[in-house]
N, C-alpha and C positions, 0 to 999 in steps of 0.2 A: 245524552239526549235530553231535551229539555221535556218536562211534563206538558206544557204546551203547545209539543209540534203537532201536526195534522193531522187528524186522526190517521189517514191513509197512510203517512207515516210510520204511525205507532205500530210495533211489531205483536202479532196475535200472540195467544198464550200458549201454543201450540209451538209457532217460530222461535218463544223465549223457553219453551222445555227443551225442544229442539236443540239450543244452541247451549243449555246447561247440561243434557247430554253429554253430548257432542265432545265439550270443551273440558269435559272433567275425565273422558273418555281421554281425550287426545294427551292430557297432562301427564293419567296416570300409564299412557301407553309410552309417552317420552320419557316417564320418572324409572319405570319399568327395563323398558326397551334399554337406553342407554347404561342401565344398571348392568343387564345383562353383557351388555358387547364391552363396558369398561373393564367387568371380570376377568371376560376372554382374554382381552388381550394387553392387561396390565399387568402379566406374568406373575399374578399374587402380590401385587405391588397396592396396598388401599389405599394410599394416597393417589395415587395417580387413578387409582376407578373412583374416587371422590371426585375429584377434579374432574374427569371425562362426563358423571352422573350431575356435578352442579352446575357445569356449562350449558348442556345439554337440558337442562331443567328452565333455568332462567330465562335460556331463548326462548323456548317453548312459550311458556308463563307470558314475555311479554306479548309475541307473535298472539295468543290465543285472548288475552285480554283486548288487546288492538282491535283485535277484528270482532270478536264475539261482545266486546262492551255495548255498543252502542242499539245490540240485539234482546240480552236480557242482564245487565251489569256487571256477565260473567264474574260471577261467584265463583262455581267451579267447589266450592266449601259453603255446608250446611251452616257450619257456624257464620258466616258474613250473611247469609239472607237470614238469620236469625236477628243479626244485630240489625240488615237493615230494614226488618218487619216491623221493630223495634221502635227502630228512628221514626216510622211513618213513612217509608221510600214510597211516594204515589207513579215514581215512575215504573218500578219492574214490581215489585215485592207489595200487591194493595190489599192484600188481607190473609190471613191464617192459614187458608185452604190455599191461595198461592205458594202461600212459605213450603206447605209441608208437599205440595207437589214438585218444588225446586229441586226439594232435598229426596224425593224420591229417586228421580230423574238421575241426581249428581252422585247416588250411590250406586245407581244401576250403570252412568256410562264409567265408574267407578272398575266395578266388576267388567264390564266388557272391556276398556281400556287393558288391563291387566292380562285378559285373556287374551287380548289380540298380541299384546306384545309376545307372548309362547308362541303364538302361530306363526311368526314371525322369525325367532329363533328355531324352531323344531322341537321346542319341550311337549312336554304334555298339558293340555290346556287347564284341566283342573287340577290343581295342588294346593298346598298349603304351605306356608314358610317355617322354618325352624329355627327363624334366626331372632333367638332371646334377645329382647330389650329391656328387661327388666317384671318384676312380680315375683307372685308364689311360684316356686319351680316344686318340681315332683317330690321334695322332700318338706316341702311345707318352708321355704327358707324365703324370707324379701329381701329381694335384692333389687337396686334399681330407681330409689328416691330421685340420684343425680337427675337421669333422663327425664322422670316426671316434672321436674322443677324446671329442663332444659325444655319441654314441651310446652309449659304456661307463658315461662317469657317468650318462647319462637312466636306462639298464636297469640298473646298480650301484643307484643309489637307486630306484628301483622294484623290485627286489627286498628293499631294505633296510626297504623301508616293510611292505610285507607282512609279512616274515617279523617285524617288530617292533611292527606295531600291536596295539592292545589290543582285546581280545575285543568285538566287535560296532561296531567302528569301521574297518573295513578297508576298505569302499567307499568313505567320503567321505575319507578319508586317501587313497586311491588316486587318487581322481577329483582330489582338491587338486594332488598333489603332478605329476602328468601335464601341469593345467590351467599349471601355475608351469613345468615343463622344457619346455615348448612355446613359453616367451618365455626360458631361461636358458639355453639349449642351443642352437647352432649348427644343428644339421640338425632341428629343432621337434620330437624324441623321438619318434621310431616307438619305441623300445625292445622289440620284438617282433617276431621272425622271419613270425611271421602275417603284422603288417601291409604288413612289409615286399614280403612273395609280392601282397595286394591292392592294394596302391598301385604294385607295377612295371606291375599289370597295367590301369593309367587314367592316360591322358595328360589328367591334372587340375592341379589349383593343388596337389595331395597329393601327386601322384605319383613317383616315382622310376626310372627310369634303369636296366634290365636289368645295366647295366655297373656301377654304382655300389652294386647291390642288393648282392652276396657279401660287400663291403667293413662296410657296414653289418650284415651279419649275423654276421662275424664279430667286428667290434668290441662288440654285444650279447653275444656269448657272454665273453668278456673277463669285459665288466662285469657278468654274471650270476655270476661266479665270486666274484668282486671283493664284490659286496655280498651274499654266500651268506657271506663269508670273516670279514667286519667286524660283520654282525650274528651271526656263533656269539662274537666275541670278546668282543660284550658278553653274552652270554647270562647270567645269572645261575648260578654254582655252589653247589651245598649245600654248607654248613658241616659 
């Protein structure tokens, strides 16, 4: 959406919570959900609930960006309206107090996403996951560097892809490049602090590990810097 279109146009701040809800809600109900049903039915097979969880991921992702983009730049992750508060985005992201109601938004359809997908399945709606990615485990031992380092590059180039693709190709660039760090990357790329808050909160084939969660958020934040850092380097200067 251009900054310049009509005001009547321009979507309230209310249609752009709305739709970062909504869309981080629906991602982490797809990341979830499908997690669930590839378990069921890939007879203990994790390649093939990989496979059924990254197909099922990617479509989403692009479908959700498609339509929710031109609402509020679906984010969908606290870290891209970070970076694009950063940039000066005057079109969704025009000040501080937008940023941090984005990211309220995106961790709350975060939690509900997550929830819907139990209700869905017939689990129980609040849980916690057990499935260790890495940290201090109960004997005081770290384990787990690999994944943190797989977590910086996942969200390093997922922020690189954005901020560098070309006008009207950002979704299926996005949904690509997620669909490929979910098989190149050690911990299958949450690269988002959101997903990370809905996936602690489902002890699924997705899920992750309350103790494991901080680790992975902070090595995200890293690698948000990291590819903020690499795509201004190529940015283009006037002559």
């Amino acid at each position: 959406m251009s900054a310049n279109a009509p005001q009547s146009h321009v979507p309230s701040l209310p249609q752009q919570l709305l739709a970062e809800f909504a869309g981080t809600a629906a991602l982490l109900c797809a990341v979830i959900g499908s997690g669930i049903m590839a378990e069921r039915l890939s007879g203990g097979n994790n390649g093939v609930a990989l496979v059924a969880n990254t197909l099922a991921t990617v479509f989403a992702l692009y479908v959700l960006i498609e339509t929710l983009g031109p609402i509020s730049g679906a984010h969908f992750n606290p870290l891209v309206t970070l970076v694009m508060w950063s940039k000066g985005n005057p079109a969704f992201v025009k000040s501080a107090r937008v940023a941090i109601l984005f990211i309220a938004f995106q961790l709350l359809g975060a939690v509900t996403g997550a929830w819907t997908a139990h209700l869905m399945f017939d689990l129980p709606i609040l849980q916690f996951s057990v499935h260790w990615r890495g940290g201090f485990d109960a004997a005081g031992t770290f384990t787990g560097w690999g994944q943190w380092v797989a977590e910086a590059v996942a969200t390093g180039g997922l922020i690189f892809v954005i901020l560098k693709s070309p006008p009207g190709k950002v979704s299926a660039l996005v949904a690509c490049y997620i669909g490929a760090a979910y098989w190149f990357t050690a911990s299958t790329s949450f690269a988002n602090p959101a997903a990370v808050m809905g996936r602690m909160m489902s002890d699924s084939f997705a899920g992750i590990a309350p103790a494991s969660a901080l680790g992975f958020v902070l090595a995200q934040c890293v690698g948000a810097v990291v590819g903020t850092t690499v795509a201004g380097w190529l940015q283009p200067t006037e002559k």
